[in-house]
C-alpha positions in Angstrom: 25.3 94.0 -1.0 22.4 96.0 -2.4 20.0 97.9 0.0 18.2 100.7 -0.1 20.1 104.2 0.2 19.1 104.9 3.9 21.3 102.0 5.2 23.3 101.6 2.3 26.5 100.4 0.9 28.8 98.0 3.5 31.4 99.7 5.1 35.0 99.9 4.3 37.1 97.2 6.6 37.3 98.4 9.9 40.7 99.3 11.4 41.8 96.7 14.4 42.4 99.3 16.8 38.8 99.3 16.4 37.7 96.0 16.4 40.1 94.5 19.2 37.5 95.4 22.0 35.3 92.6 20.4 38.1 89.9 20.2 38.3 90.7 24.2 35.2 90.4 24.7 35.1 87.0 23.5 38.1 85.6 24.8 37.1 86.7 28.3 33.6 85.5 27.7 35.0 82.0 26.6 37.7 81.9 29.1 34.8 82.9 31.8 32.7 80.1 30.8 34.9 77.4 30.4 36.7 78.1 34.0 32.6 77.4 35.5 31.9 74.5 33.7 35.1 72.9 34.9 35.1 73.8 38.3 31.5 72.6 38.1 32.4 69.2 36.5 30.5 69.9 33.3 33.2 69.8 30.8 32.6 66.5 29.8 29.1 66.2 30.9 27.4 65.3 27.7 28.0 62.2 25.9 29.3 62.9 22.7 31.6 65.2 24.4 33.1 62.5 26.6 33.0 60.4 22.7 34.6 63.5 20.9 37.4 63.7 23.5 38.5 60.0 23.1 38.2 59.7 19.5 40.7 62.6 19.0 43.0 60.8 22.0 42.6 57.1 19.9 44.1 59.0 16.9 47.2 59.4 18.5 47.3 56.9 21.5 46.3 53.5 19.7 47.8 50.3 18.6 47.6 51.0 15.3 47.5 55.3 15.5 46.4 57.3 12.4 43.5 58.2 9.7 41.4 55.4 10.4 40.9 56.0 13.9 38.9 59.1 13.0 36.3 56.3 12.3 32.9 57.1 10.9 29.8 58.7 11.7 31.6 62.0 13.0 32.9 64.3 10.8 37.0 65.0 11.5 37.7 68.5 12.1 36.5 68.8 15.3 38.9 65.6 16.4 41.3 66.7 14.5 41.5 70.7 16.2 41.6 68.9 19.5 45.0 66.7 18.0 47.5 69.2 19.5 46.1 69.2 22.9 44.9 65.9 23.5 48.2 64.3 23.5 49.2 65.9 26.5 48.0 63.5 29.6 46.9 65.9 32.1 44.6 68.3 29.3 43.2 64.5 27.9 42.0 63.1 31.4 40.4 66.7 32.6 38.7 67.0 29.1 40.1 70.9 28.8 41.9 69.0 25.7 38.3 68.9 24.0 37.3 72.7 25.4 40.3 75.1 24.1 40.1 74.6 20.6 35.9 75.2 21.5 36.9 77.8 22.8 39.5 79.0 20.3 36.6 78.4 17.4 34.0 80.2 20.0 36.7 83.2 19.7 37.4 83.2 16.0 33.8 82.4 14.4 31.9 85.4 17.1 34.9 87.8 16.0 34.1 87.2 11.8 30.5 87.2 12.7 31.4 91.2 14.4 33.1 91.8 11.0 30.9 90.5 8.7 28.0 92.4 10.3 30.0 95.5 11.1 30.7 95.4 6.6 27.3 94.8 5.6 25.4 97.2 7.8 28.0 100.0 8.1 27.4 100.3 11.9 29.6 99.4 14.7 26.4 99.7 17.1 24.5 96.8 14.7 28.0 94.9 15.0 27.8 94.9 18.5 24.0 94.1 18.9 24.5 91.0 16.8 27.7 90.1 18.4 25.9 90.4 22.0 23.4 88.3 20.6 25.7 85.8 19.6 28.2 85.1 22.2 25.8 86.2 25.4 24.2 83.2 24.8 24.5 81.0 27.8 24.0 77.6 25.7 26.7 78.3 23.0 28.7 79.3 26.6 28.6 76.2 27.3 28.4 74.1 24.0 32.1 76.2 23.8 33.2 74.7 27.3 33.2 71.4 25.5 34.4 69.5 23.2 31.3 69.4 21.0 31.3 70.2 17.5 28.4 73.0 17.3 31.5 75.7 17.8 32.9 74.6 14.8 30.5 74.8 12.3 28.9 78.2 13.8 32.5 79.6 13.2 32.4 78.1 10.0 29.1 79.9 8.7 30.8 83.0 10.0 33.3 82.5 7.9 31.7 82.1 4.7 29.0 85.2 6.1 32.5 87.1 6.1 33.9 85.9 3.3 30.2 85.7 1.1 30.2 90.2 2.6 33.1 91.1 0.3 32.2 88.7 -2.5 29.0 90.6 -2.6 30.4 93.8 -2.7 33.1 93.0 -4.8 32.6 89.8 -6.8 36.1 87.7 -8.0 37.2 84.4 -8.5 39.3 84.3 -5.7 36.8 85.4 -3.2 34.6 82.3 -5.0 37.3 80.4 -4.0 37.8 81.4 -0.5 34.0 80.7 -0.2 34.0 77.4 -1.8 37.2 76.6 1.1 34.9 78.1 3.5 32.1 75.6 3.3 34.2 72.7 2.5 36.0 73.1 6.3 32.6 74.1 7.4 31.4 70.7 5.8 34.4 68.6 8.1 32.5 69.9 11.2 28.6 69.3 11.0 26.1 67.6 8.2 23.5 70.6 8.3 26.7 72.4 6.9 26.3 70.4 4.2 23.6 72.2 2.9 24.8 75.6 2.0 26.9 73.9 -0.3 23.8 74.6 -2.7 22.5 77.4 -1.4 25.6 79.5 -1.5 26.0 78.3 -5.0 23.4 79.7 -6.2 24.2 83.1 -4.8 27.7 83.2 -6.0 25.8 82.4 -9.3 23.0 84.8 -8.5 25.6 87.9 -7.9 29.0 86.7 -10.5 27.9 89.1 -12.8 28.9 88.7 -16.6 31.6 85.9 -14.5 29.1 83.4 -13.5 30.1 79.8 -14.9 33.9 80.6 -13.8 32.9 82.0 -10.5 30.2 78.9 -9.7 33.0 76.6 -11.1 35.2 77.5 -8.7 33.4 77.8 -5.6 31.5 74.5 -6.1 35.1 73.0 -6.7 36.9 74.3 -3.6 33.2 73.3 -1.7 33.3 69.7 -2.6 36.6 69.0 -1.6 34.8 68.6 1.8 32.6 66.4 1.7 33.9 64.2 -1.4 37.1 64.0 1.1 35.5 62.4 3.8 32.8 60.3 1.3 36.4 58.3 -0.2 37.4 58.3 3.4 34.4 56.1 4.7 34.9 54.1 1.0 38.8 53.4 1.4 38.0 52.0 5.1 34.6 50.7 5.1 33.9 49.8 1.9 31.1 52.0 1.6 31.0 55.9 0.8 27.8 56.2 2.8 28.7 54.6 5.7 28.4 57.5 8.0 25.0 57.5 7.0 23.6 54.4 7.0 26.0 52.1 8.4 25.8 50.6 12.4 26.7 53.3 14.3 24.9 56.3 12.2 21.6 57.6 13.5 19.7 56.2 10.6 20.3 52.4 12.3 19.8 54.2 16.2 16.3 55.3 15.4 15.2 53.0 12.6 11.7 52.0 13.3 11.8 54.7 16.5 8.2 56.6 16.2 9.2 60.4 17.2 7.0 63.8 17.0 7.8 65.1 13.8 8.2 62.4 11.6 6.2 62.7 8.8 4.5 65.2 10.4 5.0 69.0 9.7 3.3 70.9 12.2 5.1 69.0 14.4 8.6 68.9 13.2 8.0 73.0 12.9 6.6 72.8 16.2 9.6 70.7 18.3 12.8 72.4 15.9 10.6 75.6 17.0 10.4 74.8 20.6 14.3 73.9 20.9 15.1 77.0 19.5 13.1 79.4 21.5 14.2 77.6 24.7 18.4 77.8 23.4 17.8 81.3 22.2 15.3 82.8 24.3 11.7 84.3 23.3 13.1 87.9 22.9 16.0 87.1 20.4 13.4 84.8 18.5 10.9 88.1 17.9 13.9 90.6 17.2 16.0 88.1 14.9 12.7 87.5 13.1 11.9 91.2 12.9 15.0 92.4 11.9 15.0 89.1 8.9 12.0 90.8 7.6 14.1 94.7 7.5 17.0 93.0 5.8 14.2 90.7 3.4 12.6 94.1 2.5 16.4 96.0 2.0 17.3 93.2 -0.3 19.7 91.9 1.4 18.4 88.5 0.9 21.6 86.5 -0.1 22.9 86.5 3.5 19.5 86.1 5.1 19.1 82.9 2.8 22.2 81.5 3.7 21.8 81.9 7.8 17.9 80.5 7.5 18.8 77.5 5.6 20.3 75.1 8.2 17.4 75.7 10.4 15.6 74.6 7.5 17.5 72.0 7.2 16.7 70.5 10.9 12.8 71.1 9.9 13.2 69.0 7.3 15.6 66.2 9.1 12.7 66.3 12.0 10.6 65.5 9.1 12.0 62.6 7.0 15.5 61.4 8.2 14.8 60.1 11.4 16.3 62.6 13.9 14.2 63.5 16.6 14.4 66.3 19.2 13.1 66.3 22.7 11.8 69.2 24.8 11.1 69.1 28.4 7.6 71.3 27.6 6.7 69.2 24.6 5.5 65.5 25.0 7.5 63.0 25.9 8.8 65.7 28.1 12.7 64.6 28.0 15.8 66.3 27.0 17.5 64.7 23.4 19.0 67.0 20.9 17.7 70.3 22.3 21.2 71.7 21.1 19.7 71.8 17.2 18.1 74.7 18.4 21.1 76.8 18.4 21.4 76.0 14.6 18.6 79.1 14.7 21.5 81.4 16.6 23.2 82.9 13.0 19.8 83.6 11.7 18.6 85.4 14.9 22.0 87.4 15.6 22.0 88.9 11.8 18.0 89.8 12.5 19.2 91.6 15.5 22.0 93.4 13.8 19.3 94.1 10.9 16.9 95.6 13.4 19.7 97.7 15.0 20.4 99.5 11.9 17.0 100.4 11.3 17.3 103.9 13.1 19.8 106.7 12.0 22.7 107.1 13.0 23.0 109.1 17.0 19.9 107.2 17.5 21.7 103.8 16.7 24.1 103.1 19.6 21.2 103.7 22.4 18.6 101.5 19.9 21.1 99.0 19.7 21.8 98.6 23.3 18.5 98.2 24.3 17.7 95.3 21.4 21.5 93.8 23.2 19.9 93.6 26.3 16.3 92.8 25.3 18.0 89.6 23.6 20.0 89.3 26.9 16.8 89.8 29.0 16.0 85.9 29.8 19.3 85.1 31.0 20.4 88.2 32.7 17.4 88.6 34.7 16.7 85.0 35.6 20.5 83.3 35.3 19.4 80.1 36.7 21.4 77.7 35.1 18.7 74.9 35.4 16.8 77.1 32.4 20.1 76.8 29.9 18.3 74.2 27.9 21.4 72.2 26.5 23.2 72.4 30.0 20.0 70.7 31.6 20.2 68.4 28.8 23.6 66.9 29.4 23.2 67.4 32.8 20.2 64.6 32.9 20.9 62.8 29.9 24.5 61.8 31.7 24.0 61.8 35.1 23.8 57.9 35.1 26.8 57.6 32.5 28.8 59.4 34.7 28.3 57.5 37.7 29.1 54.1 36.4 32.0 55.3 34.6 33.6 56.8 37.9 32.9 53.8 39.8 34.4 51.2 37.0 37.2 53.9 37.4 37.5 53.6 40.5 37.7 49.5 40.4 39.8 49.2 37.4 42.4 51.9 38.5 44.4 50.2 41.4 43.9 47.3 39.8 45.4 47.6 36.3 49.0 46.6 35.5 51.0 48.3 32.6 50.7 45.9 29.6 48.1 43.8 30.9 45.8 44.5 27.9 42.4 45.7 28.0 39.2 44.7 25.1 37.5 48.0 24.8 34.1 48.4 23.7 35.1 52.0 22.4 32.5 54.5 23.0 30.8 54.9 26.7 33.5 52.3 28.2 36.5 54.4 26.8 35.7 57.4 29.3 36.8 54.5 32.0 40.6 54.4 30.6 40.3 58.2 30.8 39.5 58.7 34.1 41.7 55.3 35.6 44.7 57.2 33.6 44.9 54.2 31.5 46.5 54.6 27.7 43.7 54.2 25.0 47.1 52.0 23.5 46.2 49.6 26.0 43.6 48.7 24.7 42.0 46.8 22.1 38.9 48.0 20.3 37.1 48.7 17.1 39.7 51.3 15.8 42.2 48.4 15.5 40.6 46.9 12.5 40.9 42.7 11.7 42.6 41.7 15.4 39.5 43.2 17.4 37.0 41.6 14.5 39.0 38.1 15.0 38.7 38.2 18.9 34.8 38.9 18.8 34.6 36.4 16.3 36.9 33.8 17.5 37.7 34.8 21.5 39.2 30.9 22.0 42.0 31.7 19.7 42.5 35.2 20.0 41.7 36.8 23.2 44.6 37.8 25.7 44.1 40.7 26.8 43.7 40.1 30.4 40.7 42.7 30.8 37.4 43.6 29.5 35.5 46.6 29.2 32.0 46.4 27.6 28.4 47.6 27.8 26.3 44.7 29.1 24.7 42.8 25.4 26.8 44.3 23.1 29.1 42.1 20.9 32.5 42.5 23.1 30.0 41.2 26.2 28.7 38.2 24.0 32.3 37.6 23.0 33.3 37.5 26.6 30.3 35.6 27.8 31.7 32.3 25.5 35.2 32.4 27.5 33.0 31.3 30.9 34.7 27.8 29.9 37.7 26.4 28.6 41.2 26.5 28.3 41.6 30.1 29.1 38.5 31.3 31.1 37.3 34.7 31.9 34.8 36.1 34.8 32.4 39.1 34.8 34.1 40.5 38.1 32.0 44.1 38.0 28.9 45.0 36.8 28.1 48.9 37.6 24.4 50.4 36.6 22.3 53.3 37.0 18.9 54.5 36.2 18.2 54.8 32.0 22.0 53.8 31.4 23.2 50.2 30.2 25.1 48.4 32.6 29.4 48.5 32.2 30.6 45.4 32.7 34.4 44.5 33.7 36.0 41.0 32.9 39.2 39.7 34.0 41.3 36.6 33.4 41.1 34.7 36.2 42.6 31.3 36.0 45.0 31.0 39.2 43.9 34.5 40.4 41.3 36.0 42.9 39.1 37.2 40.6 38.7 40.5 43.2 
């Protein structure tokens, strides 16, 4: 990468002998973190986590297993990562089938983000600065402890940061292409990553040299296989290539109509994507990472500064026109909702606080870089109150009502069940219920299994019998169930569990010669 002669040219590739202490480091961090939030119960504490989990289960343990149970809305990779532990029963029903490969991602993307840094800026100490930025950050500690998808797609802008280093330095087709393969994994894990499909494009076109149009060609082939992967995906299986966009379940049709702080409003969707990031990365790593953006703006070293700002960019503009909103305890309404966009900033900052580091020469370095590490660190080291680890809070609040009617449908349903009595799932919420009962997803019946679920809800006389229910109170499987109160073969809302801001579960059982206890 060009710069200017006092911080130069990137490094040659550092042996391992000298890079293993970093791959430590983040395996004991990870393995650190994920032992806490399990003993604390937090694994599975958010939502989406609990959804994640049981999507990846469904692919394997269904009625009718395979690709289609990957379903829509949610990109695959993460589910499909978690395929080689979740079939294991005891790693599926403790949710540490959803945290290792977090973890292992966690691992691998911190460890290219040390290398990539450690090339560019020719300084272990900056490498390390970065790298403590990065992975001392007690929300992507736990984000990592979980199976949520943010792991994935940081470790995939590492990777194209690593890759996009030697491209720089060294432009070739090949390196286009690993580029290009970069993004389009990076694009199976997260939307936002979506858009450096562009932006890297036009720095693989900016820096090609006399090989542009071969070089663009081929990254912009290997980056589409992605997305246009998962676009023939939604086609093939819902007859539409967009349904992950605007289709029941995607967040277009959540918040349609919803009136949230930032839409159409750009002081305010700077202000709340602002506010989530300064309370997931802390007010010192915000001043640093921005400082240290400016050094490497003014050293030139704008292509990978353009590529780590841009999905923060991204999210400013979401907040702005697409209907996702984010909520911050400090900002009106004073809630917790998607605060975990904030760590979107976390590349950008980390490369600012390697940029910084380097600033100094070089026996100066080491002693400037550890006190930027631990001004970065500052917020959480000297206050580690985990009630101030925004996206912890967040699921912490957000599910505490979710997880209390799902443990006591559990706790109903699981002495009760027979094998092969047949359950009607309303997958989502209501599937965490099988998990925690020890109940096969393959016992059930839900949206997964394509025309026999859409025949029950639309005819439940003819085609209902299963002998259970499981169903969010309203929803369609409810309605269903509600038109089986008479006739031939009747059914009877048994349970009804609720808690405060969380839609009631509701059980139903067959109950025509039974107690319906």
């Amino acid at each position: 990468m060009k710069s200017r002669p006092a911080t130069t040219n990137s490094a040659p590739s550092p042996p391992f002998s000298s890079t293993w202490p970093a791959l430590c480091a983040l395996a004991a961090l990870a393995l650190a973190a994920s032992w806490l939030f399990w003993r604390q119960g937090s694994t599975l504490a958010y939502g989406d986590a609990e959804a994640h989990l049981n999507i990846a289960r469904r692919i394997l343990d269904s009625r009718a297993p395979g690709v289609e149970q990957f379903g829509t809305v949610w990109l695959p990779l993460p589910h499909a990562a978690m395929l080689p532990f979740v079939r294991h029963d005891s790693l599926w029903r403790t949710g540490l089938a959803g945290a290792i490969p977090s973890s292992l991602a966690f691992i691998f993307g911190g460890f290219l983000f040390f290398l990539a840094l450690r090339k560019l800026f020719g300084s272990g100490a900056a490498a390390w600065a970065g790298l403590a930025a990065w992975a001392l950050n007690p929300n992507l500690l736990y984000l990592q402890a979980a199976p949520m998808s943010e792991p994935y797609s940081l470790c995939a802008i590492a990777l194209l940061i690593f890759l996009l280093v030697h491209f720089l330095e060294k432009p070739s087709l090949r390196l286009a292409a690993a580029c290009g393969l970069a993004l389009s994994l990076g694009a199976l894990t997260r939307y936002e990553i979506w858009v450096l499909i562009p932006v890297a494009a036009l720095v693989v076109f900016a820096r090609a040299g006399g090989s542009r149009l071969p070089m663009t060609l081929a990254f912009s082939a290997c980056a589409a296989i992605g997305p246009l992967s998962w676009l023939a995906h939604n086609l093939y299986f819902y007859s539409d290539p967009l349904e992950f966009y605007r289709g029941q379940w995607s967040a277009l049709a959540i918040n349609r109509g919803a009136n949230y702080p930032g839409f159409h409003d750009w002081p305010a969707a700077f202000r709340y994507y602002g506010a989530a990031a300064l309370g997931c990365l802390g007010a010192p790593l915000v001043w640093i990472g921005a400082a240290g953006l400016a050094v490497a703006l003014w050293r030139r070293q704008w292509a990978a500064a353009v590529v780590v700002l841009s999905v923060p960019a991204f999210y400013v503009l979401s907040l702005y026109s697409s209907g996702t909103p984010i909520y911050v305890p400090y900002l009106w309404p004073h809630s917790w909702y998607n605060t975990r966009y904030g760590l979107s900033a976390l590349p950008a900052a980390a490369f600012g606080a390697a940029a910084l580091s380097s600033l100094l020469p070089g026996r100066a370095r080491p002693a400037w870089a550890a006190i930027l590490a631990a001004a970065c660190a500052a917020p959480w080291l000297l206050a580690p109150d985990m009630e101030g680890w925004l996206c912890w809070k967040e699921a912490q609040v957000n599910g505490e009502g979710r997880r209390s009617v799902t443990r006591q449908a559990a706790q109903y349903l699981g002495p009760r069940y027979r094998h092969g009595d047949g359950i009607l799932l309303s997958f989502g919420d209501p599937a965490g219920i099988l998990r925690q009962s020890g109940i096969r997803i393959s016992e059930s019946l839900h949206e997964g299994d394509g025309p026999l679920f859409q025949a029950v809800l639309a005819r439940p006389d003819l085609f209902m019998w299963e002998e259970w229910a499981i169903c969010v109170e309203g929803d369609r499987v409810s309605k269903a169930m509600a038109r089986l109160k008479r006739g031939p073969r009747r059914y009877e809302r048994v349970r009804a569990f609720s808690a405060a801001h969380t839609p009631a579960i509701e059980i139903w059982r067959h109950i025509q010669g039974k107690d319906p206890a």
